[in-house]
PDBQT receptor file of N, H, CA, C and O in Angstrom, charges set to zero:
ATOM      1  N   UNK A   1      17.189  -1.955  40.019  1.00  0.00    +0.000 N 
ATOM      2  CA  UNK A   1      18.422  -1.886  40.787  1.00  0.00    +0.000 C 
ATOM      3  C   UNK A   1      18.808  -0.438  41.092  1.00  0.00    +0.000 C 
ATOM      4  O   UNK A   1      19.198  -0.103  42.211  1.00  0.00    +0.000 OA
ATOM      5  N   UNK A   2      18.683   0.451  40.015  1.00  0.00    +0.000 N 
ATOM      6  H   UNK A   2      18.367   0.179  39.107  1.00  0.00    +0.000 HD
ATOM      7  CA  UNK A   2      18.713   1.499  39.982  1.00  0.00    +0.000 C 
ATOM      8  C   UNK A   2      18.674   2.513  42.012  1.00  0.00    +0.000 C 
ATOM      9  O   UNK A   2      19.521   3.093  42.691  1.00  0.00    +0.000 OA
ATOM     10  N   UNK A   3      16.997   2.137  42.203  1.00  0.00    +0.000 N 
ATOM     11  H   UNK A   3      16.308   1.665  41.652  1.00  0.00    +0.000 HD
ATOM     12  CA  UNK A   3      16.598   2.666  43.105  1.00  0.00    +0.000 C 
ATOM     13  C   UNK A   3      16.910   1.976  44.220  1.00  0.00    +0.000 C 
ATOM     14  O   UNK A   3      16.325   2.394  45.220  1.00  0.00    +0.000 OA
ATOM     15  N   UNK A   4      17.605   1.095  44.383  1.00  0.00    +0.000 N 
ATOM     16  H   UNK A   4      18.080   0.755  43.572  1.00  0.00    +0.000 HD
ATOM     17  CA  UNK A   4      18.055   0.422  45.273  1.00  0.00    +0.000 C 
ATOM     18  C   UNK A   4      19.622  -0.116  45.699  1.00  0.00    +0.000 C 
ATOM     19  O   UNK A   4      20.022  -0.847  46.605  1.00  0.00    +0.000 OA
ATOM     20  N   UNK A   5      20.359   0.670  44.506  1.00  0.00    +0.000 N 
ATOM     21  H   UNK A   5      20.034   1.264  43.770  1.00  0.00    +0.000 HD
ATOM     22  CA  UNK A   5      21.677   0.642  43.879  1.00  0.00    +0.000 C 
ATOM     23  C   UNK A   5      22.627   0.670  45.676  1.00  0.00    +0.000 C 
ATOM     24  O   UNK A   5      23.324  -0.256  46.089  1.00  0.00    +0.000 OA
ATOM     25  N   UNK A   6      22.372   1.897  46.374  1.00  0.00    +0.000 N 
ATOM     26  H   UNK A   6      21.805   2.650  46.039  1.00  0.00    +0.000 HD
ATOM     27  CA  UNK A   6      23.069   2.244  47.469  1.00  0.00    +0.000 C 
ATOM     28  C   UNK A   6      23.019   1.131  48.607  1.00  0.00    +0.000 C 
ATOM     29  O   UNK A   6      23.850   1.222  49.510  1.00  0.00    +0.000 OA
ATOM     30  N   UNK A   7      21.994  -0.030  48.626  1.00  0.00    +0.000 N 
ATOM     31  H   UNK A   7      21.319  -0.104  47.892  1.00  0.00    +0.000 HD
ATOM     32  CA  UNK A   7      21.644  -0.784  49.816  1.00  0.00    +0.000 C 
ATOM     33  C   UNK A   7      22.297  -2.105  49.004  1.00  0.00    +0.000 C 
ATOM     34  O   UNK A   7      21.990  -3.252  49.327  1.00  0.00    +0.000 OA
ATOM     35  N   UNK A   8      23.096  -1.850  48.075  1.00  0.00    +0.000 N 
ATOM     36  H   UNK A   8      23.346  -0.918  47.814  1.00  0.00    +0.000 HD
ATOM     37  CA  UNK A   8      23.738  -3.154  47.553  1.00  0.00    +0.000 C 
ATOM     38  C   UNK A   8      25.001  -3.090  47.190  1.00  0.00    +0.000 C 
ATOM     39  O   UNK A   8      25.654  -4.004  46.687  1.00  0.00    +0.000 OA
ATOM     40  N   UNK A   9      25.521  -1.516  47.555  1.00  0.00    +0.000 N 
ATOM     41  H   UNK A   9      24.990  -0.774  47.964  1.00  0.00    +0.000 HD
ATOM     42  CA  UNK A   9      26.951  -1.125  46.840  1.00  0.00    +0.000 C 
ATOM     43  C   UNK A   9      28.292  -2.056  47.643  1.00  0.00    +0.000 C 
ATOM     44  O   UNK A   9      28.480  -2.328  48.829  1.00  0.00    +0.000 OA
ATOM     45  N   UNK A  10      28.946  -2.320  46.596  1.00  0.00    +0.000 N 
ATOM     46  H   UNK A  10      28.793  -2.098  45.633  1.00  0.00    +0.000 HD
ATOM     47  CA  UNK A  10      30.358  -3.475  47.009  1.00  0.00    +0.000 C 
ATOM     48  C   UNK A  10      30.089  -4.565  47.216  1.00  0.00    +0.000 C 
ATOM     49  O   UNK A  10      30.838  -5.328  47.827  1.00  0.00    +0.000 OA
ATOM     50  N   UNK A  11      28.589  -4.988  46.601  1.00  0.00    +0.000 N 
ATOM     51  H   UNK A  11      27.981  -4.369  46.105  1.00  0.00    +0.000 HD
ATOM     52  CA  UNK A  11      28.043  -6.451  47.273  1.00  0.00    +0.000 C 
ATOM     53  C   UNK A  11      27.685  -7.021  45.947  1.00  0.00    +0.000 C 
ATOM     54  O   UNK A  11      27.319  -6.298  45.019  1.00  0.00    +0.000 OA
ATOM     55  N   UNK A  12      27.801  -8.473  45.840  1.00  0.00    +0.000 N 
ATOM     56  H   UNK A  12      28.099  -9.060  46.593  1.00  0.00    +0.000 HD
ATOM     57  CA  UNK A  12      27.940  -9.230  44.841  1.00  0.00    +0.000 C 
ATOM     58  C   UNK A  12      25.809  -9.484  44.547  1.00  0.00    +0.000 C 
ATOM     59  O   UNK A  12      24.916  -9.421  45.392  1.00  0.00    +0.000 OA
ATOM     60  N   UNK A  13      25.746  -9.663  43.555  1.00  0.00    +0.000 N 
ATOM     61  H   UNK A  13      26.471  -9.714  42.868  1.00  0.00    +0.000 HD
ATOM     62  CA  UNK A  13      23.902  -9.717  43.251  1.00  0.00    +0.000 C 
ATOM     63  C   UNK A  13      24.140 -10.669  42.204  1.00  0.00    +0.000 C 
ATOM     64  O   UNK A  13      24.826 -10.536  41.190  1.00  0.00    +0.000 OA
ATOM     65  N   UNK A  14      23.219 -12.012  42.751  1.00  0.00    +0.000 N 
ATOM     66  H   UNK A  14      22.662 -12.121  43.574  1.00  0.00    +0.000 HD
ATOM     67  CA  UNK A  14      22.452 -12.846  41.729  1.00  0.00    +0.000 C 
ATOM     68  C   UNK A  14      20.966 -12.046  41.394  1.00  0.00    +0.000 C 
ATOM     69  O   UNK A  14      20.203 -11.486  42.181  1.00  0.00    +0.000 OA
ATOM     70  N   UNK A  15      20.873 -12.212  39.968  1.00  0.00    +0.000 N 
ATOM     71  H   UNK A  15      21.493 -12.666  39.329  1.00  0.00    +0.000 HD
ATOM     72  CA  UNK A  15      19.760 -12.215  39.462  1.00  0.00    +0.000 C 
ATOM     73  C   UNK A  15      18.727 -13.126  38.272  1.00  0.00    +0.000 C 
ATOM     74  O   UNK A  15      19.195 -13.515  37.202  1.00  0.00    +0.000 OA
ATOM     75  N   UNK A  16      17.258 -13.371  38.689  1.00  0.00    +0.000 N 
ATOM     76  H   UNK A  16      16.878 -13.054  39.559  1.00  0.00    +0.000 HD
ATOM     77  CA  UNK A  16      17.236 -14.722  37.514  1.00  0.00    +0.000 C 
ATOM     78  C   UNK A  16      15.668 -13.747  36.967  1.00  0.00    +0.000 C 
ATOM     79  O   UNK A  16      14.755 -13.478  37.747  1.00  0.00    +0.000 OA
ATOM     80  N   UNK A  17      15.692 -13.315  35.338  1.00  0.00    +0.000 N 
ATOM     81  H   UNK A  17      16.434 -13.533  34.704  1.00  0.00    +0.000 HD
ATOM     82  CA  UNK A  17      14.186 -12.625  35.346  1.00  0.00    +0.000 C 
ATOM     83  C   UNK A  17      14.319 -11.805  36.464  1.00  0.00    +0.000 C 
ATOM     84  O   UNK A  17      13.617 -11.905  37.471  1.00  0.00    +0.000 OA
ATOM     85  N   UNK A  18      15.182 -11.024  36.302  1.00  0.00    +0.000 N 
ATOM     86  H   UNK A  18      15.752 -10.943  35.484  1.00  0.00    +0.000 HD
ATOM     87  CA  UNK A  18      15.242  -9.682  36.979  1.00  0.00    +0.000 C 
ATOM     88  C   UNK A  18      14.323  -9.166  38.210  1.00  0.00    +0.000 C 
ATOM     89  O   UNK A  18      13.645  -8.203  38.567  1.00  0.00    +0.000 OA
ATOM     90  N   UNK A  19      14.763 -10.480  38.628  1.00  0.00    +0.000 N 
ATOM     91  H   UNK A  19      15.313 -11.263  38.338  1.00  0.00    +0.000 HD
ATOM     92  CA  UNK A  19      14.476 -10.916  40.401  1.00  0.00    +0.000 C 
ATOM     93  C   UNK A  19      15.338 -11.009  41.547  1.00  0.00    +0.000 C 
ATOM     94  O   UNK A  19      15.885 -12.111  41.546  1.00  0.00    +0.000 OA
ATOM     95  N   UNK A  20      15.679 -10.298  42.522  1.00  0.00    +0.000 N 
ATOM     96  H   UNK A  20      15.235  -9.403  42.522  1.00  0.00    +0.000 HD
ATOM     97  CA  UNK A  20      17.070 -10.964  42.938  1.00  0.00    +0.000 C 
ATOM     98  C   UNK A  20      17.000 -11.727  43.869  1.00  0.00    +0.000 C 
ATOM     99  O   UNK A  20      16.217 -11.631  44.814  1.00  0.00    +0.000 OA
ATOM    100  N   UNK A  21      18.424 -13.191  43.561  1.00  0.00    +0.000 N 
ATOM    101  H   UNK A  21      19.060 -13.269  42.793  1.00  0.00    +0.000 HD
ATOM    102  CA  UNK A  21      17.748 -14.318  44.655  1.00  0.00    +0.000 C 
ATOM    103  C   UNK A  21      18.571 -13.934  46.195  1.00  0.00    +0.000 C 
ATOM    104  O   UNK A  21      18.242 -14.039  47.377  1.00  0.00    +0.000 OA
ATOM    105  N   UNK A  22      19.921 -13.393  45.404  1.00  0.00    +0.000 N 
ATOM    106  H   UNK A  22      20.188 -13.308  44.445  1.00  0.00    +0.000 HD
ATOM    107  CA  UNK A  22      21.053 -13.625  46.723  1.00  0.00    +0.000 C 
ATOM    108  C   UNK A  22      21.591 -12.286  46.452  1.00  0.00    +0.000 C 
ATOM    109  O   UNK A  22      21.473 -11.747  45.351  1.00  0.00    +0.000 OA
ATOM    110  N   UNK A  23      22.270 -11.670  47.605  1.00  0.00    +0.000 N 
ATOM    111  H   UNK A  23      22.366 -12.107  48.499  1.00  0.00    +0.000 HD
ATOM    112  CA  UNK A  23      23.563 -10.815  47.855  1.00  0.00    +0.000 C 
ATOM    113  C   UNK A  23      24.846 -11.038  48.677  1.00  0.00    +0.000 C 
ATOM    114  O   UNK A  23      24.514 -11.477  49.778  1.00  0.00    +0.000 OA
ATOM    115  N   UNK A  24      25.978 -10.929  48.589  1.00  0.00    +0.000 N 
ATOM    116  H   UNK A  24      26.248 -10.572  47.695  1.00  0.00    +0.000 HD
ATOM    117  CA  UNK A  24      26.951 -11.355  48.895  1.00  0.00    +0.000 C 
ATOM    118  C   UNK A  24      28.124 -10.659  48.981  1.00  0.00    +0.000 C 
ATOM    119  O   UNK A  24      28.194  -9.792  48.109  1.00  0.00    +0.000 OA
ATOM    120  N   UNK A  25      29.282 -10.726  49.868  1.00  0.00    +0.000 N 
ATOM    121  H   UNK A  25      29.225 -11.430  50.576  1.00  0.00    +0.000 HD
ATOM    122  CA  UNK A  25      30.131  -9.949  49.941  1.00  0.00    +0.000 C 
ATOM    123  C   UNK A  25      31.970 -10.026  49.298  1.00  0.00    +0.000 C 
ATOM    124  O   UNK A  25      32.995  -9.344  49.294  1.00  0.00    +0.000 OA
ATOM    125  N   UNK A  26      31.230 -11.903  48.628  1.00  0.00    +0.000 N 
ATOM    126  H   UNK A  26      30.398 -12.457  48.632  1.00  0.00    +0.000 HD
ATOM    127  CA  UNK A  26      32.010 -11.696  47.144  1.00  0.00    +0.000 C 
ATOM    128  C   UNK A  26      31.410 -12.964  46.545  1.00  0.00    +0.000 C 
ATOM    129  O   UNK A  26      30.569 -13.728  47.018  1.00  0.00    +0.000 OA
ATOM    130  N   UNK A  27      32.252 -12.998  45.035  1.00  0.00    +0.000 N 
ATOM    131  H   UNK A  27      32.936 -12.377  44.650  1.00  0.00    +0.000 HD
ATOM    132  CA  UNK A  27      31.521 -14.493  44.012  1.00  0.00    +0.000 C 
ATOM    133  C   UNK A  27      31.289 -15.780  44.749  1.00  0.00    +0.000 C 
ATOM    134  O   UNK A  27      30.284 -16.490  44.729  1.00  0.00    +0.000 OA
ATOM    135  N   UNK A  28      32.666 -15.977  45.549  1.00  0.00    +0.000 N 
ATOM    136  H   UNK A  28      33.483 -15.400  45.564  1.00  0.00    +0.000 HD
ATOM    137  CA  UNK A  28      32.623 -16.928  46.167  1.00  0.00    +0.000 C 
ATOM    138  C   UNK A  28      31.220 -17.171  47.363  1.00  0.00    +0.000 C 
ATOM    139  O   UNK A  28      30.216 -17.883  47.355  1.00  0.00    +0.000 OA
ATOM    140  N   UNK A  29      31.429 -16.809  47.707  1.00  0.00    +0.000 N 
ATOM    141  H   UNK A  29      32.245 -16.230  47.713  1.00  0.00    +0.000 HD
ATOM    142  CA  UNK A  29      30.314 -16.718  48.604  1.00  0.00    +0.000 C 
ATOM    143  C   UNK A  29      28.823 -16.484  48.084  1.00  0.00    +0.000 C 
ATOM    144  O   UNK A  29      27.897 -16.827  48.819  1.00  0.00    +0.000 OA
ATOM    145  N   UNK A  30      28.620 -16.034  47.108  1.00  0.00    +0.000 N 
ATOM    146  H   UNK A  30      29.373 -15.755  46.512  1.00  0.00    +0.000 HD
ATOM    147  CA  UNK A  30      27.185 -15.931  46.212  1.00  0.00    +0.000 C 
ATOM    148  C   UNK A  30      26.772 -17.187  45.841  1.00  0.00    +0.000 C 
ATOM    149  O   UNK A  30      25.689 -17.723  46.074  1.00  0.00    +0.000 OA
ATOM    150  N   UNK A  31      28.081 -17.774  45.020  1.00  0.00    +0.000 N 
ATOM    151  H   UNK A  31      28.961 -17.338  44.831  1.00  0.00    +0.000 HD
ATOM    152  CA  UNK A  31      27.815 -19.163  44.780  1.00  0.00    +0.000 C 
ATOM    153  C   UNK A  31      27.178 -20.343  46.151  1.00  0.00    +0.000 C 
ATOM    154  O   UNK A  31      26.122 -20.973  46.104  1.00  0.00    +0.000 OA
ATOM    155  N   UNK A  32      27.954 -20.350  47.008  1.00  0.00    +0.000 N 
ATOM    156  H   UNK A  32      28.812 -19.838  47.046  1.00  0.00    +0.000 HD
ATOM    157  CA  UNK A  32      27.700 -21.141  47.836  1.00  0.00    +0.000 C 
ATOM    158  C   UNK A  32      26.223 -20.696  47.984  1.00  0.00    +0.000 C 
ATOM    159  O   UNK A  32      25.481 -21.641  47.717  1.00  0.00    +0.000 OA
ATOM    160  N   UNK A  33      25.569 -19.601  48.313  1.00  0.00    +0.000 N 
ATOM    161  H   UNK A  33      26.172 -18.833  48.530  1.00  0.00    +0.000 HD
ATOM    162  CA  UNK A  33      24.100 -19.133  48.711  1.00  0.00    +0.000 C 
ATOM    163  C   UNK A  33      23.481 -19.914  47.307  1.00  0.00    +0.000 C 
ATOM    164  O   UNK A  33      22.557 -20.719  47.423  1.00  0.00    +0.000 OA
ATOM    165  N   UNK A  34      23.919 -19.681  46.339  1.00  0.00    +0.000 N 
ATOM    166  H   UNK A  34      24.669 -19.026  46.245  1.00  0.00    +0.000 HD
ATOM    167  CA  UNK A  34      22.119 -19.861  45.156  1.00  0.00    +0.000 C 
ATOM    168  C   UNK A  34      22.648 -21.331  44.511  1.00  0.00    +0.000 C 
ATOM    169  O   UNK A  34      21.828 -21.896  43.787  1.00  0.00    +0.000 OA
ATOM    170  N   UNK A  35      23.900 -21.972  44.705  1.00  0.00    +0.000 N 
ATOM    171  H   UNK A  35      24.566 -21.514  45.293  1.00  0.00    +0.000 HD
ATOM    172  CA  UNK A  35      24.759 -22.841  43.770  1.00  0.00    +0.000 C 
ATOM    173  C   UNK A  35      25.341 -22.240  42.947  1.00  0.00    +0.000 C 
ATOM    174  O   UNK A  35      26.152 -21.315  42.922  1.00  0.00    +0.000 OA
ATOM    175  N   UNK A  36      24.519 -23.263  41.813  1.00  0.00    +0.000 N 
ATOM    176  H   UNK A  36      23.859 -24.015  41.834  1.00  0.00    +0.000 HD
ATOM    177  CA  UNK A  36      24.993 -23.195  40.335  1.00  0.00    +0.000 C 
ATOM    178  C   UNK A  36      25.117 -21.715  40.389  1.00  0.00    +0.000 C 
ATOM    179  O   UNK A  36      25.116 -21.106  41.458  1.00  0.00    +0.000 OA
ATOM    180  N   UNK A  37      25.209 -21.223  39.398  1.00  0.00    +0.000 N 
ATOM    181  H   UNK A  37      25.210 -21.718  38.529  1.00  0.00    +0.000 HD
ATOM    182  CA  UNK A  37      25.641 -20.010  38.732  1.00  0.00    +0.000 C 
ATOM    183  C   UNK A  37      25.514 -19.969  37.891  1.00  0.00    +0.000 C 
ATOM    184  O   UNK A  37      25.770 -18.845  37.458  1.00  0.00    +0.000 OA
ATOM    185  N   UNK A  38      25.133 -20.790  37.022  1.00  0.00    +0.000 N 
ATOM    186  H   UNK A  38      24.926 -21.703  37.374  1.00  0.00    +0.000 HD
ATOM    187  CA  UNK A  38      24.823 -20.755  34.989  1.00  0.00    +0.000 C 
ATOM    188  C   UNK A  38      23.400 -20.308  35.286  1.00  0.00    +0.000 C 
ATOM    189  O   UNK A  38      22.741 -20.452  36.315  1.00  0.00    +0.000 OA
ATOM    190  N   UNK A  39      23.137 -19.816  34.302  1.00  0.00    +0.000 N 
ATOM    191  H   UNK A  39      23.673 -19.699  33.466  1.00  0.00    +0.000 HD
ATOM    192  CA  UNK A  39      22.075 -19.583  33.428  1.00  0.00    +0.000 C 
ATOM    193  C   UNK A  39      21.387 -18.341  34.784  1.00  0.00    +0.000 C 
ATOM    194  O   UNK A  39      20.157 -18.353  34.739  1.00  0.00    +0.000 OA
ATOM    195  N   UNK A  40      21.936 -17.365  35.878  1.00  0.00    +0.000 N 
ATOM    196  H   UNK A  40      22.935 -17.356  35.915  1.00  0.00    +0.000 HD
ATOM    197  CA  UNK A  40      21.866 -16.589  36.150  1.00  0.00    +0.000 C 
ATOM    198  C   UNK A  40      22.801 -14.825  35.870  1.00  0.00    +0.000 C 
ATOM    199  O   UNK A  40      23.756 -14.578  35.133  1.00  0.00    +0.000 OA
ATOM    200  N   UNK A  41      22.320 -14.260  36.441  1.00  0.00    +0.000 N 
ATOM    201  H   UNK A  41      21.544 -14.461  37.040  1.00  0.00    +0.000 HD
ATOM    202  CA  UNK A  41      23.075 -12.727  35.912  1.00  0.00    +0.000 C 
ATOM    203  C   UNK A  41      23.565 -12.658  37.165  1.00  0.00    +0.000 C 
ATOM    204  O   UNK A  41      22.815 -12.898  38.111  1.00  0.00    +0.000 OA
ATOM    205  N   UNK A  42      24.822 -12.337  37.352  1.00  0.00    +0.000 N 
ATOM    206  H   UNK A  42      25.431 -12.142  36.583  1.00  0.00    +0.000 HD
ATOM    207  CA  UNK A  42      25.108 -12.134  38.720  1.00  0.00    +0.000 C 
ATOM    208  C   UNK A  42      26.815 -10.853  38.667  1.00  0.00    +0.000 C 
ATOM    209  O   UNK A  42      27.970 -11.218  38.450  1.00  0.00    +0.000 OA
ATOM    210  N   UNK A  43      26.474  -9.847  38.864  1.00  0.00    +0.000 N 
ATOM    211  H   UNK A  43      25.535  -9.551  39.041  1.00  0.00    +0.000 HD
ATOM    212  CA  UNK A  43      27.634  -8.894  39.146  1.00  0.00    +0.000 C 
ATOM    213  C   UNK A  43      27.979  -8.233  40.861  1.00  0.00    +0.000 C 
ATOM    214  O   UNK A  43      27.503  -8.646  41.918  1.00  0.00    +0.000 OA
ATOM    215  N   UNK A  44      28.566  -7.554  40.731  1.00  0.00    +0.000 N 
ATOM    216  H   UNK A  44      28.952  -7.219  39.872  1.00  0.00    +0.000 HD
ATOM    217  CA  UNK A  44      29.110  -6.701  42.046  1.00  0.00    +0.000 C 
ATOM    218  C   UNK A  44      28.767  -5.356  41.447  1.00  0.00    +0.000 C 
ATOM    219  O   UNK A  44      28.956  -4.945  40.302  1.00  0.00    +0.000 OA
ATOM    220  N   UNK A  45      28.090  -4.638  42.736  1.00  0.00    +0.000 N 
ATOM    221  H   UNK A  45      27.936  -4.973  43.666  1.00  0.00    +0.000 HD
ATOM    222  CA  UNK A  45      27.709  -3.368  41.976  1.00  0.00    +0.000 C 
ATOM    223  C   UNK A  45      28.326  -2.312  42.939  1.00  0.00    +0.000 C 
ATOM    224  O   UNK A  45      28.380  -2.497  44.155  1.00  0.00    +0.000 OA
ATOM    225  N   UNK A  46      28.840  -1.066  42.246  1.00  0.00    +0.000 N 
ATOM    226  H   UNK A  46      28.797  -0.916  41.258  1.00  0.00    +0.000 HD
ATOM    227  CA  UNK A  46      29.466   0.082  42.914  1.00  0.00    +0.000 C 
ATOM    228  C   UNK A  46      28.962   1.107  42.741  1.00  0.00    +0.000 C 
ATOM    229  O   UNK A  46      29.426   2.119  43.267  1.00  0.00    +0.000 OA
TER     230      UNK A  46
């Protein structure tokens, strides 16, 4: 994420095994893209 931190800033990130499925421009909307939401990592990064 690190090296890619700037092409995702203020945007919401699912991650599953430190893969990412979705990005989003908030929770709500992340959810609707991947569903569920359990048993993924999912923050907003700045």
């Amino acid at each position: 994420m690190k090296e890619n931190r700037a092409n995702y800033r203020n945007r919401w990130v699912a991650l599953r095994s430190g893969q990412l499925l979705a990005d989003a421009a908030s929770v709500d909307e992340l959810a609707d893209i991947v569903g569920d939401l359990k048993g993924l990592f999912f923050t907003v990064i700045y």
